[in-house]
C-alpha positions in Angstrom: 112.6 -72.6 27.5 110.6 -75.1 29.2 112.3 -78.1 27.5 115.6 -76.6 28.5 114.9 -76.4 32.1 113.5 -79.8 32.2 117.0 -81.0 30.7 119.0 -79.2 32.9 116.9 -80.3 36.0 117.0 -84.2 34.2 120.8 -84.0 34.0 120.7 -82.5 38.0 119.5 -85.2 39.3 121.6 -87.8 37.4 124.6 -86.0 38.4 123.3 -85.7 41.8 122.6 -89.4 42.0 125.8 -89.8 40.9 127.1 -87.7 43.3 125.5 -90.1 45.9 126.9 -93.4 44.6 130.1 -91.7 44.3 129.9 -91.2 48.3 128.3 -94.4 49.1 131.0 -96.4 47.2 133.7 -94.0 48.8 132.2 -94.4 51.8 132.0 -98.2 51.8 135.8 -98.0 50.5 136.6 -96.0 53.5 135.1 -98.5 55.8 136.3 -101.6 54.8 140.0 -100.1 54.9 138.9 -99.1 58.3 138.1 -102.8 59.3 141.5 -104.1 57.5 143.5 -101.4 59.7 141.8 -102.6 62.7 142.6 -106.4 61.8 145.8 -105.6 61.2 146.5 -103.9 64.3 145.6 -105.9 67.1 145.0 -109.5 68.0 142.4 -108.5 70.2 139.0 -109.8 69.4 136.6 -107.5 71.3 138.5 -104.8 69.8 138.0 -106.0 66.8 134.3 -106.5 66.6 133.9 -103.0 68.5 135.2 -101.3 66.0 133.8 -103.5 63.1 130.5 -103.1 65.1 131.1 -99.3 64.9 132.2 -99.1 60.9 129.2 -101.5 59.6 126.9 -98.5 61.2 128.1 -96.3 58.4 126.8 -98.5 56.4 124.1 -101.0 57.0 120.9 -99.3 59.4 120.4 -101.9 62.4 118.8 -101.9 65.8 120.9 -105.1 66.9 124.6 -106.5 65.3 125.3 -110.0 66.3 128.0 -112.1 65.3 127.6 -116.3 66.4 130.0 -119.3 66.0 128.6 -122.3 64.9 129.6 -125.6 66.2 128.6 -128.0 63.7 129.8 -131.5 65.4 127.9 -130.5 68.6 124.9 -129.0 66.6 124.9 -125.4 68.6 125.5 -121.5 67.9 127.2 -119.4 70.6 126.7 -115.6 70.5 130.2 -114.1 70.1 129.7 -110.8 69.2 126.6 -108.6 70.3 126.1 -104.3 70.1 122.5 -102.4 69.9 119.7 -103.7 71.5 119.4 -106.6 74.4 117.4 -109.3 73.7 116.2 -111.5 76.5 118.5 -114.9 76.1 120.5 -113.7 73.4 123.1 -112.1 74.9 127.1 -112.5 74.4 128.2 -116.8 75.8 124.4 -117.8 75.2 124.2 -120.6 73.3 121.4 -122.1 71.3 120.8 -125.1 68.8 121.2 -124.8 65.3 118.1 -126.2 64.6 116.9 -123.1 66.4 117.9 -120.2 64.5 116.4 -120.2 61.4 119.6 -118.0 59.4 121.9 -121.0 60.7 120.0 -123.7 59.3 119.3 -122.2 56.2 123.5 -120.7 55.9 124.6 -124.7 56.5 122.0 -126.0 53.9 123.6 -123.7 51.5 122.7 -119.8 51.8 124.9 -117.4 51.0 122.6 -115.1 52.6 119.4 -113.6 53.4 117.3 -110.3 54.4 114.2 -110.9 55.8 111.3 -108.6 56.5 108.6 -108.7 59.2 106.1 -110.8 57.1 108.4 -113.1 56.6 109.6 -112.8 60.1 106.4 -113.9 61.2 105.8 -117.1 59.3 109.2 -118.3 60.8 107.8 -117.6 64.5 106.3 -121.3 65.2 109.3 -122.6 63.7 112.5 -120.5 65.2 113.0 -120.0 69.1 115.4 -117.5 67.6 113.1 -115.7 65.6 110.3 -115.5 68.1 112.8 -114.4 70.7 113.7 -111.1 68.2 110.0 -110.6 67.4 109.3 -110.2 70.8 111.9 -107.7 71.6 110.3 -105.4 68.4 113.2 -106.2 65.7 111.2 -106.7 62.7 113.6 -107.3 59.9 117.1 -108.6 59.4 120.1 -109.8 57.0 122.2 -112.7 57.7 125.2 -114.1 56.0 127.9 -116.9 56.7 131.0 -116.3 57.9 133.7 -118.4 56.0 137.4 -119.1 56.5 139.0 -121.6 54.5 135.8 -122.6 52.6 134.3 -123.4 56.5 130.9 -121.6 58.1 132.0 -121.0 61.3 129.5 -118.5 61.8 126.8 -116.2 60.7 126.9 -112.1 60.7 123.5 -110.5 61.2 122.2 -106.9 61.6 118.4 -106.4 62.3 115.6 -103.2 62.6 112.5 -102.6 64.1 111.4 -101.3 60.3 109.6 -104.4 59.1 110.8 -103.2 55.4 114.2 -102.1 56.2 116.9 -104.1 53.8 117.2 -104.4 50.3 119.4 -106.5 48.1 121.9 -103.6 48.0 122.0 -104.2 52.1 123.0 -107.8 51.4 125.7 -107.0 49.1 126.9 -104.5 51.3 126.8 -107.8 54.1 128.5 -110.3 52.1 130.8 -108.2 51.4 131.9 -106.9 54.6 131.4 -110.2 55.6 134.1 -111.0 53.8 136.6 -109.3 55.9 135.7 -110.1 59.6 135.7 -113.6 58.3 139.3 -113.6 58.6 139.4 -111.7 61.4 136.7 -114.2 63.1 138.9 -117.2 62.3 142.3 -115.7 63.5 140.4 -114.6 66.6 139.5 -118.5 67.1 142.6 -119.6 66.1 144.2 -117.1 68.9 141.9 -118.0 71.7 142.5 -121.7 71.0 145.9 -121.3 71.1 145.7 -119.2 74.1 143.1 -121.2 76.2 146.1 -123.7 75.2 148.8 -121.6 77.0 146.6 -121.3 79.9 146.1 -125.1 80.1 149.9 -125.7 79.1 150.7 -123.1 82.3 148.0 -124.6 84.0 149.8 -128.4 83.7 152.9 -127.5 84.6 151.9 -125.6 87.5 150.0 -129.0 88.8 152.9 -131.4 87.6 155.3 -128.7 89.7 153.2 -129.1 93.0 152.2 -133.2 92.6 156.3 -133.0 91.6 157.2 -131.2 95.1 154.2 -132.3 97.7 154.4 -136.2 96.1 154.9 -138.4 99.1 156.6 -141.1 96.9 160.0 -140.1 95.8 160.5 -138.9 92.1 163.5 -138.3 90.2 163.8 -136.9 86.3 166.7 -138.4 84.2 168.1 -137.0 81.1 170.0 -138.8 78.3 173.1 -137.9 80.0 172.0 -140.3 83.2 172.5 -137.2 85.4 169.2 -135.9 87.7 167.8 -132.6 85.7 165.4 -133.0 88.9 164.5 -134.7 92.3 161.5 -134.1 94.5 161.9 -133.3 98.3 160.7 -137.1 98.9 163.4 -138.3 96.6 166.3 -136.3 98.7 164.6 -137.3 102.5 164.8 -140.8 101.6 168.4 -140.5 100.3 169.1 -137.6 103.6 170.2 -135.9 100.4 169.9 -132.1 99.5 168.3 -131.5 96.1 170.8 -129.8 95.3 172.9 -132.3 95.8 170.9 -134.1 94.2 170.6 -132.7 90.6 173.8 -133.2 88.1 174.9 -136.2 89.2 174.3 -139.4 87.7 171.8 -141.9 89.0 174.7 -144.4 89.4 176.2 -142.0 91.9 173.4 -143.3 94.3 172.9 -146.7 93.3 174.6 -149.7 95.3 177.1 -150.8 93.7 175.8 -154.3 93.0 172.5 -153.0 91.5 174.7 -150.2 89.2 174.6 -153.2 86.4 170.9 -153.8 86.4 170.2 -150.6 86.2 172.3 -149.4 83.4 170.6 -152.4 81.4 167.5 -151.0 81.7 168.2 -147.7 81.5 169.9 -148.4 78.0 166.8 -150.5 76.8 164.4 -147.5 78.0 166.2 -144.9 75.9 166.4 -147.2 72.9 163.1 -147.8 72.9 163.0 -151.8 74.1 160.8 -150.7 76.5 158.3 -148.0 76.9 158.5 -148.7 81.3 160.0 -150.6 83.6 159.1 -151.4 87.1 162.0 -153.2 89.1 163.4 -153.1 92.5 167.2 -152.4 93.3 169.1 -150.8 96.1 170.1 -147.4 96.8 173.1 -145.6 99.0 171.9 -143.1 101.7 174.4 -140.2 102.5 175.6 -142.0 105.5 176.0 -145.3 103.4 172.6 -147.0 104.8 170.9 -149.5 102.3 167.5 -148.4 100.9 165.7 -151.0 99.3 163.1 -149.4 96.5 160.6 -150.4 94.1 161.7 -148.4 91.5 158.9 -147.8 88.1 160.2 -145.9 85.3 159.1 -144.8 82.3 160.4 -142.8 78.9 159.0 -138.7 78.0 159.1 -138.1 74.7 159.3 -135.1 72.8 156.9 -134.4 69.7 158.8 -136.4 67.2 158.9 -139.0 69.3 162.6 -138.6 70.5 163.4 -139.9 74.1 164.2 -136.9 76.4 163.5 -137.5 79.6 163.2 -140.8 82.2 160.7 -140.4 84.5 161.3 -142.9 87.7 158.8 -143.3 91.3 160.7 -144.9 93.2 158.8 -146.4 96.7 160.9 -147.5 99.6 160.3 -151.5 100.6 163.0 -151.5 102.8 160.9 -152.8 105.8 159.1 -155.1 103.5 162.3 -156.4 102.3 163.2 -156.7 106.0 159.6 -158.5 107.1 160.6 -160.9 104.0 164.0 -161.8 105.1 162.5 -162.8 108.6 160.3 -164.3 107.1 162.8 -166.5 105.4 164.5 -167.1 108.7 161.3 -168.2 110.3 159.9 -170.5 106.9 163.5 -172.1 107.3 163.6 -172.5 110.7 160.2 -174.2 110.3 161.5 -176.7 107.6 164.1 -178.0 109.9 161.2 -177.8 112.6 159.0 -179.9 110.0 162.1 -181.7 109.1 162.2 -182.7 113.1 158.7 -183.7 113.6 158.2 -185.5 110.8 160.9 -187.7 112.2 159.2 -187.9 115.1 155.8 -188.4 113.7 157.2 -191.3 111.9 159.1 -192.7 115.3 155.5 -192.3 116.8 154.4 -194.2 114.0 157.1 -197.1 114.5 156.3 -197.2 118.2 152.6 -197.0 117.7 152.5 -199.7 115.4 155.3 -201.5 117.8 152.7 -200.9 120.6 149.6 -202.1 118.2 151.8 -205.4 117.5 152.4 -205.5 121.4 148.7 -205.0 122.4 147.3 -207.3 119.7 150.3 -209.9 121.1 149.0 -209.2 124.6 145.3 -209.5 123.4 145.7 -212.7 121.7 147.8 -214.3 124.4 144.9 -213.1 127.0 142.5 -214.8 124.5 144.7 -218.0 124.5 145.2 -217.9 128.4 141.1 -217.2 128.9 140.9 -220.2 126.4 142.9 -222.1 128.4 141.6 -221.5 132.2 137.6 -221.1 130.7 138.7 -224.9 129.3 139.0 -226.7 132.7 136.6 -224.0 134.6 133.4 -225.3 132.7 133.2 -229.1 133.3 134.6 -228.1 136.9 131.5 -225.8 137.6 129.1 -228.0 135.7 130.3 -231.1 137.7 130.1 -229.2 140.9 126.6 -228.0 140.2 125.7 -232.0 139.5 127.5 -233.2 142.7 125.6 -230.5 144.6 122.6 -232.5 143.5 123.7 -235.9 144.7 125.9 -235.1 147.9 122.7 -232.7 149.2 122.1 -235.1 152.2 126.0 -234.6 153.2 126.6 -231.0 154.6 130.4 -231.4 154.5 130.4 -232.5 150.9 127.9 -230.0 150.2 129.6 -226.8 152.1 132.8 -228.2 150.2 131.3 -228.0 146.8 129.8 -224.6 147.7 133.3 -223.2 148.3 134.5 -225.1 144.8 132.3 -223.3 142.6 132.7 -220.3 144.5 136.4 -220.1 143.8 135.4 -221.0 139.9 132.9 -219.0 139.5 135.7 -215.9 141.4 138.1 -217.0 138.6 135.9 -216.8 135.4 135.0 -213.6 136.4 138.5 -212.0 136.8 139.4 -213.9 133.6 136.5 -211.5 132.3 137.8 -208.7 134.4 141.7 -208.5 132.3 139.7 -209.8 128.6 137.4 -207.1 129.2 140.3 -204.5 130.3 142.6 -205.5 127.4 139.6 -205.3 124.9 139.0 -201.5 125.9 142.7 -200.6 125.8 143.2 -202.4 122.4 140.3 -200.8 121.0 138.6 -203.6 120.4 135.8 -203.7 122.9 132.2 -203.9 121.2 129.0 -203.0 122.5 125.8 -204.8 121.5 123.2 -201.4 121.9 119.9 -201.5 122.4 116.5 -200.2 124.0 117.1 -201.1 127.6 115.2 -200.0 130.5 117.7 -199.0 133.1 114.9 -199.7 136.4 114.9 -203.6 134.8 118.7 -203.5 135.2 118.9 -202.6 138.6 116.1 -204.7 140.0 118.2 -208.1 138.2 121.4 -207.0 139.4 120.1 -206.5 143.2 118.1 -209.5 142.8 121.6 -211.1 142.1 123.3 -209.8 144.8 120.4 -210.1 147.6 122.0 -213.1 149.1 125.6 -211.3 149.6 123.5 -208.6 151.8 121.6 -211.3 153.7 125.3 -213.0 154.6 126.4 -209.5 155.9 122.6 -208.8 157.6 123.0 -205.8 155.3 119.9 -204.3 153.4 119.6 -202.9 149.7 117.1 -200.3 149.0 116.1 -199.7 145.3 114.7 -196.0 144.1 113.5 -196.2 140.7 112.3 -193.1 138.9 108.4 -193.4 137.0 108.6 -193.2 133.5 112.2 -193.5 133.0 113.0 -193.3 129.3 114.9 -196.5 127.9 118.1 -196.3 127.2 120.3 -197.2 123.8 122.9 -199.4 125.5 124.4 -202.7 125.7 122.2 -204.1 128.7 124.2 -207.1 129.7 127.1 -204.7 130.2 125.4 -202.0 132.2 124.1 -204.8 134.3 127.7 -205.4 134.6 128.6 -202.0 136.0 125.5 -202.1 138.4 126.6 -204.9 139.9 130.1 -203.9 140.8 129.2 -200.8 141.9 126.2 -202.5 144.4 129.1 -205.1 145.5 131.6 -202.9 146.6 129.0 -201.2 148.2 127.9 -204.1 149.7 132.4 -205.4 150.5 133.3 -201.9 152.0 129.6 -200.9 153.9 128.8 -201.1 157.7 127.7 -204.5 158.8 123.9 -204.3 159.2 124.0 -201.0 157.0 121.8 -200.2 154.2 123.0 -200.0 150.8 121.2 -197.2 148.6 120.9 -197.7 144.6 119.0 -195.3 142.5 117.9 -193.6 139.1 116.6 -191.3 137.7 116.7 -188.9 134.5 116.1 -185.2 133.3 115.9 -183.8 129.9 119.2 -185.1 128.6 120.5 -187.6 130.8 119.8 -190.7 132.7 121.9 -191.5 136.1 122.3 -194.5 138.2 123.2 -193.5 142.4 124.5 -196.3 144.6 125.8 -195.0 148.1 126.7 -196.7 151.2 127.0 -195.9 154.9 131.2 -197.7 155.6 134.7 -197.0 155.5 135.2 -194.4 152.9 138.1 -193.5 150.5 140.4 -191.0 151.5 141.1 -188.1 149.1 143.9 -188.8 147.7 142.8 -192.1 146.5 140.0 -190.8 144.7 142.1 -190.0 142.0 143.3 -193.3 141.2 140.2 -195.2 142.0 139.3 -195.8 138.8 142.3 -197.0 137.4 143.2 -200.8 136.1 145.3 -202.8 139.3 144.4 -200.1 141.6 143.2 -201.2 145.2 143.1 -198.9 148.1 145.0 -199.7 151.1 142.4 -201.5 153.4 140.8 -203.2 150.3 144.4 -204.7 149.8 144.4 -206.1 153.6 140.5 -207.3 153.8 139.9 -208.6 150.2 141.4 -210.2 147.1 141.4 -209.4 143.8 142.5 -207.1 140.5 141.2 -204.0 141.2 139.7 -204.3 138.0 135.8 -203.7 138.7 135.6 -199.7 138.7 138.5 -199.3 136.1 135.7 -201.8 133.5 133.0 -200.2 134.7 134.2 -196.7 134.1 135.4 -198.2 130.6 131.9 -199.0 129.9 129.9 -196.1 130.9 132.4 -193.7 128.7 132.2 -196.5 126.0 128.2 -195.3 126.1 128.7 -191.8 125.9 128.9 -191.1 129.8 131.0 -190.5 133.1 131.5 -191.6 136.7 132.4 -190.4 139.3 132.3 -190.9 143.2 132.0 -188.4 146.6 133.0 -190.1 149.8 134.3 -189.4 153.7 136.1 -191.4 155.5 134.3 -193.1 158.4 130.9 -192.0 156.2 130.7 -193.4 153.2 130.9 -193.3 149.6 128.6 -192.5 146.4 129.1 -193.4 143.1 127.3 -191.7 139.7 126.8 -193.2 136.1 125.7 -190.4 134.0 124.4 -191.9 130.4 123.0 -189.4 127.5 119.2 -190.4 126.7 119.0 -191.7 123.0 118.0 -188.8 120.4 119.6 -185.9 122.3 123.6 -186.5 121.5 124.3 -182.8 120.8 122.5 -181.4 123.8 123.6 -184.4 126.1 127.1 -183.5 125.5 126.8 -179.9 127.1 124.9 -181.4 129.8 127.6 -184.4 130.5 130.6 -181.4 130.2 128.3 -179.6 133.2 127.7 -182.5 135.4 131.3 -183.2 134.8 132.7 -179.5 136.1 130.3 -180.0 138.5 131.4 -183.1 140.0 135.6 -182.2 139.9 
């Protein structure tokens, strides 16, 4: 009896556990058809892993289902797919590196899968940001296994428990193979967001290309293969006074000018045969009313995916006013050749007649030096023999008063002869001075010394003023002597009888000046002007005293020649004063500003 019982209880339980796998395989049958009708239904991924989320519960115990991507070229894992518990960090978009997770680097070295309990769990901890993240949250245990698609990982399907001991190798069959499916269903799902996120993008393109297309300030036209418009921006039609609509169908050539038409078939015909990928060029265009519109016009090919021209795709940027601004500027670059044309004709007239005038002036110089030649010839023994007769007659008065007036009149013509040599030396360009140090209170004090016996004749007086200290100057001393003493003789000619004649100098920082005034006649104003000019003689020097009128026209020669000016203030019935202003050696630069001021200040 008793074995009987125990066989009939024996073969209980192995029908019963029979019984069990019977429902566990039906059950596992019914939920893997589940999952195919669900990826066969819809194309919609959270869908999707809802429901596969939902069916895997009838079979596999878990706290948390996730479901991650792995990006292999960029080394990360993105969490897809999450249902069950939140972990902190580990939600659905975060991303991680694969280095990380522990199940990823073990499923791209190889694994085909894993179940891990809570010891293991543990050891993994210092290891796996991943892990320790779970651990933390209380899941104790899990299962892991890659997702594959065309023999590809492209992501890793894990469940996991709080029960440190909760999975078995049966639970990772059960894994792999459910796996199996959502694999597919993983790397549809990709393969429609891809190609949706490219839709989006594609719309997303063309909506931008439609608004740069309209609000595009240059003017834009599309071209088919038939040469007619399939399309013309609003900037394209304002600068034609075109409608669009007027616009689109007709051929390019419809708008061209008619010269142009030529040119732009040629290149039209080379675009489309594939010559030339662009083509920037510039050619004319017909408004509605007929106006010329001159247009930089760059054009390029669209090509479908094989390759196949389908489109020309042409900016086109209005130079009309440039093209105007380069036509007068034509006008004006030829007017200025003929200009050119013109005064180089006259610069090389004023060449002829400036080397005519050179010839003429060298002529006039060397007959001056032949005539000084000739009437210094006979002047020398005439003087020297008068200046020995002076000697020998000095017991005679006549003889000696007419000997007197001989070498007067000698020495009167030696110096005009130096007078017209010296005034055709400057104007030739050939005067020369011999510079240097000179102190200016030495030249005065020689040349009144010279001239003391003039003012004795006249009972007239000269009174010297001589700066201390004045600084030498770098000059030609024999030549400023030369100025000092015309200046202190006309003083002397045109002055009151019995008046005093005043000569003076002194200096500042820059310059050095030399003053002589007298008390006389005067020069009236307007002949002030001319005063200093060669030949020039005022009209009551004309009728009270011979000569040139050569003395201030050489001395203002030779004060410029040094760097300076001269000038002269008088009244009538008063007076006059003359002023040499000479720069002081070393201070050129500064001196120059100084002899500008004095200048201004003197006109």
């Amino acid at each position: 009896m008793a074995r009987r019982t125990a066989s009939q209880l024996s073969g209980a339980i192995v029908n019963a556990r029979l019984h069990a796998d019977l429902g566990k395989e039906s059950t596992e049958r019914d939920v893997l058809a589940a999952i195919g009708r669900v990826m066969s239904s819809t194309f919609d991924i959270d869908e999707v892993y809802d429901q596969f989320g939902e069916q895997v519960g009838r079979l596999l115990p878990f706290d948390r289902l996730n479901i991650v991507e792995i990006d292999a070229k960029g080394g990360s894992i993105t969490n897809v797919y999450v249902t069950g518990m939140d972990v902190p960090g580990l939600g659905v978009g975060s991303n991680s590196l694969i280095g990380d997770s522990s199940s990823a680097r073990a499923i791209l070295s190889g694994s085909e899968g894993m179940f891990m309990t809570g010891e293991e769990q543990d050891r993994l901890v210092e290891t796996s940001n991943v892990e320790a993240t779970n651990r933390a949250a209380g899941l104790r245990s899990k299962i892991a296994v890659p997702v594959v698609s065309d023999g590809e990982v492209v992501g890793v399907f894990s469940v996991r428990s709080k029960n440190p001991q909760a999975y078995s190798d049966e639970h990772l069959r059960i894994a792999r193979r459910v796996c199996t499916q959502i694999a597919g269903v993983i790397s549809n799902a990709q393969r429609h967001r891809r190609l949706t996120e490219a839709q989006v993008a594609l719309r997303e393109s063309e909506e931008r290309f439609r608004q740069m297309f309209r609000e595009s300030p240059v003017a834009v036209g599309v071209i088919g293969l038939d040469s007619r418009f399939v399309r013309v921006n609003p900037a394209f039609s304002a600068l034609l006074s075109f409608e669009e609509e007027e616009m689109v169908g007709r051929t390019y050539l419809d708008f061209t000018h008619p010269e142009d038409r030529e040119l732009s078939e040629g290149i039209a015909e080379k675009l489309f045969g594939g010559d030339e990928p662009a083509k920037s060029f510039e050619k004319r265009f017909l408004t509605k009313d007929g106006t010329t519109v001159w247009a930089n016009v760059t054009t390029t090919v669209v090509h479908d995916d094989a390759g196949q021209p389908l489109y020309l795709l042409g900016m086109v940027e209005d130079i009309s006013e440039r093209k105007k601004s380069e036509q007068i500027e034509r006008m004006y670059r030829y007017r200025l050749e003929i200009h050119a044309n013109e005064m180089g004709e006259r610069y090389r007239e004023a060449e002829r007649l400036r080397e005519e005038l050179e010839q003429e002036n060298r002529s006039r110089l060397r007959f001056l030096n032949v005539l000084s030649h000739e009437l210094r010839t006979p002047l020398t023994p005439i003087i020297s023999s008068g200046e020995l007769l002076q000697e020998r007659v000095a017991s005679d008065p006549n003889a000696v008063k007419l000997l007197a007036n001989v070498l007067a009149g000698a020495s009167t013509l030696r110096a005009r002869i130096d007078d017209l040599l010296d005034v055709a030396a400057f104007q030739s360009g050939t005067y020369l001075l011999e510079k240097k140090p000179v102190a200016i209170g030495g030249l005065v004090q020689e040349a009144c010394d010279l001239l003391a016996p003039e003012a004795l004749r006249k009972n007239q007086a000269i009174e010297i003023d001589i700066g201390k200290e004045l600084p030498k100057l770098d000059a030609d001393g024999d030549r400023l002597k030369q100025v000092i003493i015309n200046l202190v003789s006309n003083a002397l000619k045109f002055g009151y009888p019995e008046a005093t004649v005043s000569v003076s100098a002194f200096a500042d920082d820059f310059t050095a000046s030399l003053q002589v005034s007298d008390r006389g006649m005067g020069i009236a104003e307007d002949e002030q002007a001319k005063l200093f000019e060669p030949y020039f003689r005022t009209e009551q020097d004309r009728q009270r005293f011979p000569g040139l009128g050569l003395g201030l026209a050489v001395s203002k020669q030779i004060v410029e020649a040094h760097g300076g000016h001269i000038t002269v203030e008088s009244v009538v019935g008063v007076g006059s004063t003359f002023t040499a202003v000479l720069p002081l050696p070393g201070r050129m630069q500064k001196n120059r500003k100084a002899v500008k001021r004095a200048s201004r200040k003197a006109d």
